[in-house]
TITOR-673972 format. One record per residue (C-alpha): residue in one letter; x, y, z; chain. Coordinates in Angstrom, 2 decimals, padded with zeros to 5 digits. Layout:
! residues N
a,X,Y,Z,A
...
This chain:
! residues 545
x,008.41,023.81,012.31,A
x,008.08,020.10,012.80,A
x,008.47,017.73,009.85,A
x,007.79,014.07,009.56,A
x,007.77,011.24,007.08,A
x,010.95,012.33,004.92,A
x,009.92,012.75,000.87,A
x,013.74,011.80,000.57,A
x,013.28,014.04,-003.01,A
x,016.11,016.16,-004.15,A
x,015.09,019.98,-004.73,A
x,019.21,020.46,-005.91,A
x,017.50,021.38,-009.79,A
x,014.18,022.76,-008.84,A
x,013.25,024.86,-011.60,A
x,009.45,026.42,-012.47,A
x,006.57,025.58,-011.62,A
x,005.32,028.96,-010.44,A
x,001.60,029.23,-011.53,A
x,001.22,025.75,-009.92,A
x,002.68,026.91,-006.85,A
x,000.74,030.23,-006.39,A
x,-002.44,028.42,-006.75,A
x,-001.32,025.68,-004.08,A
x,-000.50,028.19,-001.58,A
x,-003.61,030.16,-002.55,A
x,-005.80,027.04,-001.56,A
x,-003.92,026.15,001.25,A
x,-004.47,029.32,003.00,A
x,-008.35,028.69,002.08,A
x,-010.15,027.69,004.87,A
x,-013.47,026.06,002.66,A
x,-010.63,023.80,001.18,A
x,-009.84,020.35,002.99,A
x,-008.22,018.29,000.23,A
x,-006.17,019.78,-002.80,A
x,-005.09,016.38,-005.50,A
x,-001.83,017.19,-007.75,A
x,-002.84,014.67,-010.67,A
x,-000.81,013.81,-013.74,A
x,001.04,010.93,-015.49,A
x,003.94,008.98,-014.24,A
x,007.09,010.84,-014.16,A
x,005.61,014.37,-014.11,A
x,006.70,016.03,-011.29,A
x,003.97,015.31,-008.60,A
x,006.20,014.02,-005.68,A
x,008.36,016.86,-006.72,A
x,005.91,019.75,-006.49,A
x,004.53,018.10,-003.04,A
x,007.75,017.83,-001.76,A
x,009.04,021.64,-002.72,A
x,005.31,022.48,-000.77,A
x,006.81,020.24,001.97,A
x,009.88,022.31,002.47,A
x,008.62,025.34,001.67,A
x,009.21,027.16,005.21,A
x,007.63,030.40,003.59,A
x,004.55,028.98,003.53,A
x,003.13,029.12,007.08,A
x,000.31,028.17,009.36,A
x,001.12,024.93,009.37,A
x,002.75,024.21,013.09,A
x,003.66,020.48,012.09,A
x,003.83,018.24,008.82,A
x,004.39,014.69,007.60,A
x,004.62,012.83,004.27,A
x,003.33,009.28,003.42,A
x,004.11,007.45,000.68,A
x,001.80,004.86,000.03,A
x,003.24,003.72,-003.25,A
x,003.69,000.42,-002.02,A
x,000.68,-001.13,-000.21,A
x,001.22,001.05,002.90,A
x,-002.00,000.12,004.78,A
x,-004.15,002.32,006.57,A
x,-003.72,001.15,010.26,A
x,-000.19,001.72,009.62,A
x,-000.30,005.78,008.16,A
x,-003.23,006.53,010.72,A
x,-000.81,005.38,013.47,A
x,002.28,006.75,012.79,A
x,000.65,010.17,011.91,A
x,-000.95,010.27,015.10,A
x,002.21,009.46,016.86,A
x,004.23,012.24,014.96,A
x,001.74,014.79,015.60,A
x,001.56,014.27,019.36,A
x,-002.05,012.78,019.00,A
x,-003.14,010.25,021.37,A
x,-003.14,007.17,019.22,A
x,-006.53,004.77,020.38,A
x,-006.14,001.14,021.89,A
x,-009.04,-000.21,019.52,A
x,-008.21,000.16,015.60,A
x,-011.83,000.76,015.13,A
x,-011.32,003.89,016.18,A
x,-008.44,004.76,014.30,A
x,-010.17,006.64,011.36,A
x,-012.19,009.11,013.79,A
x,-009.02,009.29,015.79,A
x,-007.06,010.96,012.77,A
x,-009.81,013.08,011.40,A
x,-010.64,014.48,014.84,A
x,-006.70,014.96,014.81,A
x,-006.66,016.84,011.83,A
x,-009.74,018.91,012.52,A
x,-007.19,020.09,015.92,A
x,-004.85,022.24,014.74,A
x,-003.17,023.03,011.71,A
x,-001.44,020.41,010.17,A
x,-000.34,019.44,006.30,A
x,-000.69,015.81,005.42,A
x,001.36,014.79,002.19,A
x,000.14,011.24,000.48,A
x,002.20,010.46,-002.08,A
x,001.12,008.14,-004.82,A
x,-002.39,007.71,-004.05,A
x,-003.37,005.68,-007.52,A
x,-001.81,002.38,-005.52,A
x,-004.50,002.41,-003.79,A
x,-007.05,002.74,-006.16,A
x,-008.78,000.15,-008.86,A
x,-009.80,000.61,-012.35,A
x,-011.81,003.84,-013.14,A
x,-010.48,005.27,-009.75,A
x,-013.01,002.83,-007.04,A
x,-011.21,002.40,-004.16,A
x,-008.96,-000.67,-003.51,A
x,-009.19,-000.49,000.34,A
x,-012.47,000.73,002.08,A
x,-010.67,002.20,005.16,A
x,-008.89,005.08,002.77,A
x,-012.25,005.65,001.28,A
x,-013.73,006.26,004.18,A
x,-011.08,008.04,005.56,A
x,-011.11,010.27,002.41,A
x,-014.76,010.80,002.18,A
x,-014.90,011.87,006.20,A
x,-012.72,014.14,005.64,A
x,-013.50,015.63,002.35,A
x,-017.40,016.21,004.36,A
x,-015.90,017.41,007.52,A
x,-012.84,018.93,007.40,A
x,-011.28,021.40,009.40,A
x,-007.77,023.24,010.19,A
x,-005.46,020.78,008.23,A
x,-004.87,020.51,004.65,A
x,-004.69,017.18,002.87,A
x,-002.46,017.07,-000.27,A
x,-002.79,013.62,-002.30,A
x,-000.53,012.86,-005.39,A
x,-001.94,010.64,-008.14,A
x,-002.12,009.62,-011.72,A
x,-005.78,009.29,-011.19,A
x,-008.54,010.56,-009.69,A
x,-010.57,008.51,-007.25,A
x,-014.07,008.57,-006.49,A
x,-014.96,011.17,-003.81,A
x,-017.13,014.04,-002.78,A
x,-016.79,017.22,-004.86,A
x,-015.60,019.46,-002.02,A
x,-011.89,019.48,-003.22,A
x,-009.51,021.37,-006.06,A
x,-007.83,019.65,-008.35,A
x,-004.51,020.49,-009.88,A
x,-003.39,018.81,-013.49,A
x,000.00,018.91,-013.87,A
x,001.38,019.21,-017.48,A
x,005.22,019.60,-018.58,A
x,007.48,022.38,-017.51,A
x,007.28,025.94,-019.52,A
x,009.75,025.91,-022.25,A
x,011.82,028.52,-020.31,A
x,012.07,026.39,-017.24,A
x,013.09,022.63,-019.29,A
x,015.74,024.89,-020.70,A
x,017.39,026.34,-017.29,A
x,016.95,022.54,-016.08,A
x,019.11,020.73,-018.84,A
x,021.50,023.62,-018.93,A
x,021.68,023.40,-014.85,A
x,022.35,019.92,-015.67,A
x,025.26,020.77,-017.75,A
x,023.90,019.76,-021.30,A
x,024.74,021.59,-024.72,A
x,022.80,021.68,-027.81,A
x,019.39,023.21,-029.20,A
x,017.71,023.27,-025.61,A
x,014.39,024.84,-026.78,A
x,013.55,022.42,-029.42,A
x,014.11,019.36,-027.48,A
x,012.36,020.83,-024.44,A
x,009.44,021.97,-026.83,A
x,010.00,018.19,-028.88,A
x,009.35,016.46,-025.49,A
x,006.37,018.53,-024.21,A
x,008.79,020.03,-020.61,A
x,008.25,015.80,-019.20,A
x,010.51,016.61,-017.05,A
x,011.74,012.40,-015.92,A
x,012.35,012.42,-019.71,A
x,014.55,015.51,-019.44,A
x,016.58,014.13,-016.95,A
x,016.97,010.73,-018.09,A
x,018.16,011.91,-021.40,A
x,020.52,014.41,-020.00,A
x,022.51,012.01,-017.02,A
x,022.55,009.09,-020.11,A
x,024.93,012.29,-021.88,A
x,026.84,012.97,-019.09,A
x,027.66,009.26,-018.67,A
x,028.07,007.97,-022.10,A
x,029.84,011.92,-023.42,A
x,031.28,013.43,-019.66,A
x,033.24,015.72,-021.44,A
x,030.40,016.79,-023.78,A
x,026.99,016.00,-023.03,A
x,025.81,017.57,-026.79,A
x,022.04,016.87,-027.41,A
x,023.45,016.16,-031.27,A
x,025.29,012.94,-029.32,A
x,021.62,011.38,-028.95,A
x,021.60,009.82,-032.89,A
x,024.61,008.10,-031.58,A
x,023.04,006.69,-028.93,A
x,020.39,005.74,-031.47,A
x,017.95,008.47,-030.27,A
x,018.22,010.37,-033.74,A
x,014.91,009.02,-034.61,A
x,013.10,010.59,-031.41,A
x,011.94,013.42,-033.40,A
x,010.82,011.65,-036.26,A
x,008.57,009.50,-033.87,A
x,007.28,012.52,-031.97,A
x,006.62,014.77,-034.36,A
x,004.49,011.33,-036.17,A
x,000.90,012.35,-036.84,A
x,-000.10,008.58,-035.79,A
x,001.06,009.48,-032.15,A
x,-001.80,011.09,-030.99,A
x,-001.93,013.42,-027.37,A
x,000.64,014.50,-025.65,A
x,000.52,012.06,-023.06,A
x,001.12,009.65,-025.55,A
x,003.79,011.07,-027.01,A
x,005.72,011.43,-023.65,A
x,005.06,007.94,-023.25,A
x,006.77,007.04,-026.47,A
x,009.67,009.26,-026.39,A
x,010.61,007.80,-022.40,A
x,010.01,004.34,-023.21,A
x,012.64,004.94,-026.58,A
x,014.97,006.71,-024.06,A
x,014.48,003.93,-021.55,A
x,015.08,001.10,-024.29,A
x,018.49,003.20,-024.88,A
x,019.67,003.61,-021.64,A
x,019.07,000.05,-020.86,A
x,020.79,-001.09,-023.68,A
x,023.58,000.60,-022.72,A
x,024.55,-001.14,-019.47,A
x,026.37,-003.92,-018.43,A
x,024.85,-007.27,-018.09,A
x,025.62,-007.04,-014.78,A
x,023.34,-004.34,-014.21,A
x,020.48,-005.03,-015.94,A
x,020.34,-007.93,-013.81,A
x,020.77,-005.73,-010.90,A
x,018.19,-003.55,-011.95,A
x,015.78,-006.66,-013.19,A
x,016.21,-008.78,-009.89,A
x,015.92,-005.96,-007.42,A
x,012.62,-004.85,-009.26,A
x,010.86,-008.10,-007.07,A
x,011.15,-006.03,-004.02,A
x,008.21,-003.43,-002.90,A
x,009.77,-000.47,-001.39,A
x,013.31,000.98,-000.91,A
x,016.16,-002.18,-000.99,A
x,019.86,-002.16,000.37,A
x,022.60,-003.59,-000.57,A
x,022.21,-007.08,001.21,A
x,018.99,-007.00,-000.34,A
x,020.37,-006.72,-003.37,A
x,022.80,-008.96,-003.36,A
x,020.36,-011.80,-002.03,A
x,018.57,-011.94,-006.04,A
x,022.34,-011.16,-007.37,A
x,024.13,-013.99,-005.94,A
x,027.98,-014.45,-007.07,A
x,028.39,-010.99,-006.33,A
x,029.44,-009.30,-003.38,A
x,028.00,-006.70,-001.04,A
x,030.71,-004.35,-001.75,A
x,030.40,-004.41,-005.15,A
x,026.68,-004.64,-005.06,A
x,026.83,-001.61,-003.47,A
x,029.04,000.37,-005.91,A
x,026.77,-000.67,-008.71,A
x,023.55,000.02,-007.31,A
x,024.95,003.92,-006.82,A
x,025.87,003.90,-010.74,A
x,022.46,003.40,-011.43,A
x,021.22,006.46,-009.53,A
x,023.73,008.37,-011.67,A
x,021.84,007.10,-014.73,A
x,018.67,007.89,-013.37,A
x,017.56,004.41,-013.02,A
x,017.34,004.42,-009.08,A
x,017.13,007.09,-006.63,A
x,019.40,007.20,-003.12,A
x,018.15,008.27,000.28,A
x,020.37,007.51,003.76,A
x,018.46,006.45,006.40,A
x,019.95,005.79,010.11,A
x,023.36,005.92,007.94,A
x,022.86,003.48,005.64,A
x,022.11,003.50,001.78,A
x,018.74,002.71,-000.05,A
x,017.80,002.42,-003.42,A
x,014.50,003.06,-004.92,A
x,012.57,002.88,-008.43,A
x,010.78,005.82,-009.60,A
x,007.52,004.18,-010.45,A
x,007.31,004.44,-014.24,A
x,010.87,003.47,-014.21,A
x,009.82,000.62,-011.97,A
x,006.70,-000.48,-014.33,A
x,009.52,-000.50,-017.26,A
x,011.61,-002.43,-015.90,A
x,009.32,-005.15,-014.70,A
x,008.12,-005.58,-018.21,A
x,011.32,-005.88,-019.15,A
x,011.98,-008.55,-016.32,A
x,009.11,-010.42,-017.78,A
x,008.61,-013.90,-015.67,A
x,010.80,-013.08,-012.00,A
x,009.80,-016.52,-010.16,A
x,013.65,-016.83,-009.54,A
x,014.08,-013.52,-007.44,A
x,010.94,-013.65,-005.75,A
x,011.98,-016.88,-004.61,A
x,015.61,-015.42,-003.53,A
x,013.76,-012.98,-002.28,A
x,011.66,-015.04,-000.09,A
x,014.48,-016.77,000.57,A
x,016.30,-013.81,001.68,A
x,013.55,-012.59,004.20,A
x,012.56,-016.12,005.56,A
x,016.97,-015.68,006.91,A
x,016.65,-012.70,008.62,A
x,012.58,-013.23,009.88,A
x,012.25,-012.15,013.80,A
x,010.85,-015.34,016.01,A
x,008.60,-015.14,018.49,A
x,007.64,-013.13,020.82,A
x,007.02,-010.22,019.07,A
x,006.11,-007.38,020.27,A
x,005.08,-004.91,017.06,A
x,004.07,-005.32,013.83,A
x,007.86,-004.15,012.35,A
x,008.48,-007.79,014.20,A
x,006.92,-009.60,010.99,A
x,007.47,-007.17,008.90,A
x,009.72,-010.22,006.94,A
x,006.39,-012.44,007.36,A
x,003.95,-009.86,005.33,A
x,007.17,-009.64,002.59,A
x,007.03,-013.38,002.51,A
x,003.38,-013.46,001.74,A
x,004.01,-010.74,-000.87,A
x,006.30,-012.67,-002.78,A
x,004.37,-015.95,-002.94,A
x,001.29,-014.07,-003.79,A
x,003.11,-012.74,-007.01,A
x,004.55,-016.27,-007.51,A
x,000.41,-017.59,-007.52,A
x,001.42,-020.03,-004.94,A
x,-001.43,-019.17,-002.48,A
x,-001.43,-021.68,000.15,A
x,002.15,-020.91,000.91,A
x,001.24,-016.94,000.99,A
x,-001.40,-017.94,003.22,A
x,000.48,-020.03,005.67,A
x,003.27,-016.97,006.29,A
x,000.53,-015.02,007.52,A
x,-001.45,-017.86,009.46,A
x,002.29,-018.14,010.64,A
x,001.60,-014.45,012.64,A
x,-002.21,-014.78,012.77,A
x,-002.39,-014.74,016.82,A
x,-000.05,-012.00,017.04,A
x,-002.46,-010.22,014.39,A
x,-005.77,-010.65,016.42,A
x,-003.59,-010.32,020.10,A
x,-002.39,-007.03,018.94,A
x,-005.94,-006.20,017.14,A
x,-004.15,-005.45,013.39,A
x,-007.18,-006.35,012.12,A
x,-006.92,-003.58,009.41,A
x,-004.32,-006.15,008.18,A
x,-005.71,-009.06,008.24,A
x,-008.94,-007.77,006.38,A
x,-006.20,-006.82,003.61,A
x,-004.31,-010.24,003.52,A
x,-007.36,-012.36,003.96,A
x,-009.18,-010.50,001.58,A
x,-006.33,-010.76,-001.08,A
x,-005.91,-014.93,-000.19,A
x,-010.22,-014.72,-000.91,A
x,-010.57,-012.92,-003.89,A
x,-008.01,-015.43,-005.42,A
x,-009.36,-017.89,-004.40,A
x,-012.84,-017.25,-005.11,A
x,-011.25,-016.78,-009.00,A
x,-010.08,-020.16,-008.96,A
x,-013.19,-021.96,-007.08,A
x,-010.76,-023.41,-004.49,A
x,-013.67,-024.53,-002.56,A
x,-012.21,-027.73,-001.67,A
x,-009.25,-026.14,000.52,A
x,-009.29,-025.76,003.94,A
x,-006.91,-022.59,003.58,A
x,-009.78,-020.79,001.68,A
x,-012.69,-021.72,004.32,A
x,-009.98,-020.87,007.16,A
x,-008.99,-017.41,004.70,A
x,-013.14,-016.85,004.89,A
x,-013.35,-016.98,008.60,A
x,-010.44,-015.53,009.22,A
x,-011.07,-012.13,006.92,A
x,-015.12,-012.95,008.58,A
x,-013.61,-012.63,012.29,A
x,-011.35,-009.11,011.34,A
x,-014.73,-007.60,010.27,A
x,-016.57,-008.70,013.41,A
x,-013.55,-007.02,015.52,A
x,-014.09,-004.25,013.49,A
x,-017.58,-004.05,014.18,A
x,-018.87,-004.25,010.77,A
x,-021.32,-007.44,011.25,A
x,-022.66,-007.05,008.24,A
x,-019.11,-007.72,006.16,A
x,-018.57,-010.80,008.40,A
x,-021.97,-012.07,008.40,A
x,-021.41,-012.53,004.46,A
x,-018.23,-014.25,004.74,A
x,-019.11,-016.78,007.63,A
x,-021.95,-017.63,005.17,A
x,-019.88,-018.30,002.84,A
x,-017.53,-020.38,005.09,A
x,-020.99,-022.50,005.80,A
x,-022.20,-022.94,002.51,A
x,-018.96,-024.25,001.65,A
x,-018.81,-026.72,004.63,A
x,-022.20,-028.01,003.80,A
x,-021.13,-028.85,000.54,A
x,-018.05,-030.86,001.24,A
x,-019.55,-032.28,004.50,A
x,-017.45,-030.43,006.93,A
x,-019.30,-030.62,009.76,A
x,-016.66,-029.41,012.38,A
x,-016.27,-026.74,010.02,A
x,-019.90,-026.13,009.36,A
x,-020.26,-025.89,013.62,A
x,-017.57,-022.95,013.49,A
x,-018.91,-020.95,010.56,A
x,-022.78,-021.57,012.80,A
x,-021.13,-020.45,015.82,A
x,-019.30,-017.59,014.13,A
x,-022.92,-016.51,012.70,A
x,-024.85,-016.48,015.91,A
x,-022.05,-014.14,017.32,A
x,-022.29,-011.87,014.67,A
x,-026.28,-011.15,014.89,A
x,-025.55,-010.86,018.36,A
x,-023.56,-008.13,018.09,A
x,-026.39,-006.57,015.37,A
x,-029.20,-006.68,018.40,A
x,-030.71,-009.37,016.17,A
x,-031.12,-011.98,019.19,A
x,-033.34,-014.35,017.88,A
x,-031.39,-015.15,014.45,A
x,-028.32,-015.38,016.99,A
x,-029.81,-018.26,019.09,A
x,-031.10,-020.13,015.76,A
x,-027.72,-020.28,014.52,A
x,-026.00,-021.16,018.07,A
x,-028.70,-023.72,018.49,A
x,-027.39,-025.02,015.33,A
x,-024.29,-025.16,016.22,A
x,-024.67,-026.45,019.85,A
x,-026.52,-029.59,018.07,A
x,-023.55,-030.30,015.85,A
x,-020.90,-029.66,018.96,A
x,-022.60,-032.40,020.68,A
x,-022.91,-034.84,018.02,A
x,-019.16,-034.92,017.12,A
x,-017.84,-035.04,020.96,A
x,-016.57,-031.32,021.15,A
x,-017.50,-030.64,024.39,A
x,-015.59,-027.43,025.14,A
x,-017.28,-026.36,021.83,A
x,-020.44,-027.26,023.34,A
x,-019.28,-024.95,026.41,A
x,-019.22,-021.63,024.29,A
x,-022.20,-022.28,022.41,A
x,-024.32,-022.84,025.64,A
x,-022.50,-019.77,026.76,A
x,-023.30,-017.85,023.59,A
x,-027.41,-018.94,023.96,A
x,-027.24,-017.42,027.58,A
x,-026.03,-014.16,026.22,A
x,-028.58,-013.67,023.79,A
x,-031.53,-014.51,026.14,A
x,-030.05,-012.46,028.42,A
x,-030.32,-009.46,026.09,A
x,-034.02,-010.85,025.84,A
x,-034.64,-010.44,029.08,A
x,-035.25,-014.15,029.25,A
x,-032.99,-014.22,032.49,A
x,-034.23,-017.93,033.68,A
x,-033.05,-019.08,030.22,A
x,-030.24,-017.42,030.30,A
x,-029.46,-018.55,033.59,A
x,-029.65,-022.40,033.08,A
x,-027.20,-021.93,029.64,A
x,-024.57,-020.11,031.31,A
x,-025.01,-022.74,033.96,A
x,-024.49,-025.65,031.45,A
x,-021.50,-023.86,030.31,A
x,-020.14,-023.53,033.84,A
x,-020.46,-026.70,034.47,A
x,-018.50,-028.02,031.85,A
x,-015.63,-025.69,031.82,A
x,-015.24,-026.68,035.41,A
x,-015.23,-030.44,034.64,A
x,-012.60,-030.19,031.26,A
x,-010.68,-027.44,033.14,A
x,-011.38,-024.49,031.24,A
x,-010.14,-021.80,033.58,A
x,-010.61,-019.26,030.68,A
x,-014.43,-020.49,030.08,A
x,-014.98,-020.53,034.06,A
């Protein structure tokens, strides 16, 4: 059996979770079934129970299977390919063709797809952050076919109804007990597993802080020391109401207590590395912790895992370090204002950034962290000029799945703050405009190059005003809506030759002969494309020729 896309999750304590596993396998082996969600709050157990499904070699059927995390802004271009790749599926030259490509894929033979923390990619009251899962999603949730789609989330997002849900609570009373005590702790196991509702993160948080902080006896009674005795006070409180709540409470107090308890040094380990999306190493690390070294970096990074704070996975021999994401969201808040690591951080990536020529998107990969960490610093026109930094490469190599998700973050923002008067935002506009005409959704770029035009009127930038016209006229042409696309060419033909742009001028006539030609007006189209080929030849514009 072929596996893929490593969960990197430790089964070593595995206990329970029986009734939740009988009815995954049950749905998996039904055939009416494309998509099965595991939903529940932060700290749970999803990833777990996905990735026990994952290895699970007695459950068959499935000849190949790969897991995606997409906890971290993974974006779709990105999953579609690689899943493709691992399953021996022909991956297509145009990205446009990348979401039929996967489901037809899937719909092949029988495959399990794993996508772990889907609530990244969703907005408030689960709408969909990025239209290319939702699509993706709903195509597949209408079509199906021989694969099985598993999807991890703290939410549920908007889709279809053709799917099963699974809400996953605590573990059984009997099952938080065999855990602590497999864990080595002492003490009245049943009421503290009952106390804490089975939240199993909780469970093991409070048991490594013991075997830290007591190694010789990691007693439950040793948690007033710690200055836990009040945890069942404040969970048994009538004013916290639901259990999610309370589980909530009582791992934030535990938290608060375990981060108390270590060394300056490591909270601002723990604080500084929290800046990073993703798994970090140790010169990662040690690039937001300056005045220490790698070495020693290193060694402190690995107590953390012990305390639960960080998790370890080796990958091509080396070490990396990840947050658990509620552990992550605490620890930000504790962080409070980080300008000083992103900017190490930033710092750190712009030393070790690939220069050109690249040859794959993993060759920017330090470009696209740059723009992360100046978009979290609010400092926009730097975020956009690391990506304007790769654009060519972007539309060369047709990532324009990317570029609709950069762009579009550089236009919301700045559409919030009426930037109007920046050329980054009208360039942001036509840029995010142009990905959704090489996507072939006119009707997404058609409202953006208006946008880019209304804003050049305004400010009187004509050269910019010419472009957005020009831009415009393409895009109806590509509709079938000819006559709107001359108008606008026309338009921006007259502007090309009142400001002297002549090989401006060149495209435009060349533009207007493609649209009469799809008239039928061939004579017309004939003398335009001659224009045009005349004044290629006389500027030299092999390319327009």
């Amino acid at each position: 059996m072929f596996k893929a896309g490593n969960p990197h999750k430790s089964l070593a304590y595995w206990q329970g979770r029986t009734a939740e596993i009988a009815n995954l396998k049950q749905w998996l082996n039904n055939p009416n079934i494309p998509l099965i969600g595991i939903e529940g709050i932060g700290g749970i157990g999803k990833s777990m129970l996905s990735a026990y499904i994952y290895e699970d070699e007695t459950i068959t059927g499935f000849r190949k299977r790969f897991w995606a995390d997409v906890g971290y802004g993974a974006i779709f271009t990105d999953v579609a390919t690689q899943v493709l790749q691992e399953f021996g599926y022909r991956v297509p030259n145009q990205e446009t063709e990348l979401l039929q490509a996967l489901v037809k894929c899937l719909q092949s033979d029988e495959y399990l797809l794993i996508i772990d923390n889907l609530e990244s990619l969703l907005q408030t009251d689960g709408i969909w952050g990025s239209q290319f899962y939702e699509e993706f999603f709903t195509t597949w949730v209408e079509c199906g076919g021989k694969s099985k789609v598993i999807v991890t989330t703290r939410e549920r997002p908007e889709l279809p109804k053709r799917w099963e849900w699974l809400p996953l609570s605590g573990l059984k009373i009997e099952d938080g007990i065999k855990l602590l005590t497999a864990l080595g702790i002492q003490g009245n196991l049943e009421e503290f597993v009952k106390l804490v509702d089975g939240y199993p993160l909780l469970l093991q948080f409070v048991a490594d802080l013991l075997k830290v902080e007591y190694p010789q006896n990691p007693h439950l009674k040793r948690l007033e020391s710690l200055g836990l005795g009040n945890l069942q006070q404040l969970l048994t409180d009538k004013k916290v109401v639901g259990s999610h709540r309370r589980e909530n409470v009582a791992m934030v107090l535990v938290l608060d207590t375990s981060f108390g308890r270590l060394s300056e040094l490591l909270k601002s380990l723990l604080q500084n590395i929290s800046v990073y999306r993703g798994a970090v190493n140790s010169k990662a690390a040690v690039a937001v912790c300056l005045g220490s070294s790698e070495t020693e970096i290193e060694r402190e990074l690995r107590n953390l895992v012990k305390r639960s704070f960080l998790s370890e996975k080796l990958i091509d021999d080396g070490r990396w370090f990840e947050f658990q994401p509620v552990v992550l969201e605490y620890v930000r808040y504790k962080a409070g204002d980080q300008r000083s690591a992103h900017q190490q951080a930033i710092n750190y990536y712009q030393s070790i950034a690939k220069q050109q020529p690249w040859q794959t998107k993993d060759d920017i990969q330090e470009y696209l962290e740059i723009f992360y960490h100046f978009y979290q610093l609010a400092d926009y026109d730097s975020a956009f000029e690391a990506i304007w930094h790769c654009n060519d490469f972007l539309n060369l190599r047709g990532y324009y799945a990317n570029q609709v998700e950069l762009y579009g973050q550089l236009v919301n923002k700045s559409s919030e703050i009426d930037d109007r008067q920046n050329w980054n935002y009208r360039a942001s506009l036509i840029s995010l405009g142009s990905a959704y005409d090489s996507l072939g959704q006119y009707e997404r770029a058609i409202a953006f190059y208006q946008q880019s035009l209304d804003i050049a009127k305004e400010i009187g930038d004509i050269q910019g005003e010419s472009a957005s016209l020009n831009n415009l006229g393409v895009a109806y042409y590509f509709l079938g809506q000819y006559e709107r696309a001359i108008a606008f060419n026309q338009q921006s033909l007259d502007i090309k030759k009142e400001i002297g742009d002549i090989q401006g001028e060149s495209r435009s006539l060349n533009n207007l002969g493609l649209a009469y030609d799809s008239l039928g007006q061939y004579e017309r189209a004939i003398a335009f494309y001659q224009q045009s080929l005349d004044i290629a030849k006389e500027i030299g514009d092999i390319q327009g020729e």
